[in-house]
C-alpha positions in Angstrom: 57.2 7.9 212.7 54.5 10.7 211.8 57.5 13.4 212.5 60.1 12.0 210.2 57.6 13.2 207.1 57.3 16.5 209.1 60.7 17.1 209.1 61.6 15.9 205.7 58.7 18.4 204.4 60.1 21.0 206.5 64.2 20.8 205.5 62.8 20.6 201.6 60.8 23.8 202.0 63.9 25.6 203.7 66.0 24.1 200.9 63.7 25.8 198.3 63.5 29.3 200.1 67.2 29.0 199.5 67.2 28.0 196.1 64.7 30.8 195.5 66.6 33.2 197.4 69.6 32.3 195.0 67.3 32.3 191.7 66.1 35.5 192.5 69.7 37.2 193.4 71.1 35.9 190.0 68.2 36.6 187.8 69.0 40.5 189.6 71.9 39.9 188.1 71.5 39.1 184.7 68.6 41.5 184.6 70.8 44.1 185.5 70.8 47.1 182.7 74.3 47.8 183.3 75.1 44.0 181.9 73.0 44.3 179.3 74.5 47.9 178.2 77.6 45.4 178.5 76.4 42.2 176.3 75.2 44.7 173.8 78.3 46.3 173.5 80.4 43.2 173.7 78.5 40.9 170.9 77.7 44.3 169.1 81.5 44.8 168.9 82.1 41.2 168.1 79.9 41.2 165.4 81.2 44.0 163.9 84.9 43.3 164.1 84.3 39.8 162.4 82.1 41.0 159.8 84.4 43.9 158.7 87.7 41.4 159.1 85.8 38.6 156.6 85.0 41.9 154.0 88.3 42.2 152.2 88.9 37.7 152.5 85.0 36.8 150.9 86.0 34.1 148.7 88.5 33.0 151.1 85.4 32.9 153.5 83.6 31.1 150.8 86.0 28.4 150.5 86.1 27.9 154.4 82.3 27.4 154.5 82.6 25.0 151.9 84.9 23.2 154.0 82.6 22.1 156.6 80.5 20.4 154.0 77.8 21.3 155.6 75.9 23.2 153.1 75.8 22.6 149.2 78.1 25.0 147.0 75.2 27.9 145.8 74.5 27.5 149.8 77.7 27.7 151.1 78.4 30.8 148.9 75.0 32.3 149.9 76.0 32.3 153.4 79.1 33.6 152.8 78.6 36.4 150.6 75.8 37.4 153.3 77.3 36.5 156.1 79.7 39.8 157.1 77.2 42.3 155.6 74.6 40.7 158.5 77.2 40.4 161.0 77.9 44.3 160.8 74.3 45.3 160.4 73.5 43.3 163.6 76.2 44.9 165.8 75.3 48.6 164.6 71.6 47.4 165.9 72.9 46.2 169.0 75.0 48.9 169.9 73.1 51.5 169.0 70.0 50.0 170.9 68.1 49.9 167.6 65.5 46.8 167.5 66.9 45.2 170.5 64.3 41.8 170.4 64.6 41.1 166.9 68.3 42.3 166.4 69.1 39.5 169.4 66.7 37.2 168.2 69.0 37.1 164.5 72.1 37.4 166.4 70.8 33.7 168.5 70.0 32.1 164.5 73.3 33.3 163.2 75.0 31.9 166.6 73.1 28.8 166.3 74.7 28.4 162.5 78.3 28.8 164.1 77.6 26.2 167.3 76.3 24.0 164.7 79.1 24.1 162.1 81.5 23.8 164.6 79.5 21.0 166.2 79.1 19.0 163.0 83.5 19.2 162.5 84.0 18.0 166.1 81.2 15.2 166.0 83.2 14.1 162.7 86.5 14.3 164.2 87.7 16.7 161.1 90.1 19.7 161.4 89.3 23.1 159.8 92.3 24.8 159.0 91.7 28.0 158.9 88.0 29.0 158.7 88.4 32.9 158.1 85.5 34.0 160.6 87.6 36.6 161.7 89.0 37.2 158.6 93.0 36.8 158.6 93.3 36.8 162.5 94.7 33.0 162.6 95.2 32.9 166.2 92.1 33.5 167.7 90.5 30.2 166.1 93.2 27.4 165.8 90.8 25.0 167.6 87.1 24.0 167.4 86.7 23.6 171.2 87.8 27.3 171.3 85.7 28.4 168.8 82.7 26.4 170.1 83.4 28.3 173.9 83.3 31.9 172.3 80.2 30.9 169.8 78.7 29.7 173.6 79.4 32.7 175.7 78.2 34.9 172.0 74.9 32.4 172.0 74.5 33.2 175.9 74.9 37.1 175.7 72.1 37.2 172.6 70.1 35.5 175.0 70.4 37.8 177.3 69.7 40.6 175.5 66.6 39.3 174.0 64.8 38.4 177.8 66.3 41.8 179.3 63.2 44.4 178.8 64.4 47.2 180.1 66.2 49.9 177.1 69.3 51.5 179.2 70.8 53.3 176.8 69.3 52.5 174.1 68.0 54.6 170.9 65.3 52.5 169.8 63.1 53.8 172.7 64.1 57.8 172.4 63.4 57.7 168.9 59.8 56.2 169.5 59.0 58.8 171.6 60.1 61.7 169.1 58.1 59.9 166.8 55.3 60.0 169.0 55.5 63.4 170.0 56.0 64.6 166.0 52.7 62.9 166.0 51.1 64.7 168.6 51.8 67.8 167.2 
């Protein structure tokens, strides 16, 4: 009887080396600079397609935010108006490498406004038409469930960006260190 405990100990300590064995080979993973080079560049990218595709369509975007009924009319048009200029000023930042933890932190509150908006019209059973977040690219967001998937995988790379510390490729660290050395001299 005094083994069974033993035992049980032992197997659950084993399981955990395992499970910490596997933690520690995806957190290599994700912590890997070459796939945050690639998150940066994907989002980045995303960001900047979208914002530049909603540019020439603003009231059109306007009218879809107002279709969620989410946010009141001087809201709705706030958001909208401000919407693409921040998109494309976020993906220059991420791209570039330029304020890496606070351009990812924005990038997870504007994601957070998309998951939510998209949330709110599932939850109520409505159906957007046509929302113009990528301007007038229909296709790519006929359904909710899709565009709740790709505002998922978008929240998931900002997160990943902002808990990766390392700068591969990046400018925001080469141009503190000419900064630094202008100093010095």
């Amino acid at each position: 009887m005094a083994l069974l405990p033993k035992c049980v100990i032992i197997s659950q300590y084993f399981a955990m080396s395992r499970m910490s064995v596997y933690a520690n080979r995806v957190w290599q993973v994700l912590s890997h600079h070459y796939l945050t080079l690639a998150t940066r560049i994907g989002l980045g990218g995303m960001f900047i397609f979208s914002g530049i595709a909603k540019m020439p369509y603003l009231e059109k975007f306007s009218w879809g935010v107002e279709d969620y009924g989410i946010l009141p009319h001087s809201l709705a048009d706030a958001y909208a108006y401000s919407l693409p200029a921040l998109e494309i000023a976020l993906g220059i930042l991420l791209v570039m490498g330029l304020f890496l933890r606070s351009s990812a932190f924005i990038s997870i509150l504007v994601v957070l406004s998309f998951i939510i908006a998209n949330s709110v019209v599932l939850a109520r059973g409505e159906t957007i038409t046509y929302c113009y977040c990528f301007g007038e690219i229909r296709p790519l967001l006929m359904r909710h469930s899709l565009s709740l998937g790709i505002d998922f995988v978008m929240l998931a790379t900002a997160f990943q960006i902002l808990f990766h510390r390392r700068d591969f490729l990046a400018l925001g660290p080469w141009l503190s260190q000419k900064v630094t050395e202008s100093e010095e001299e």
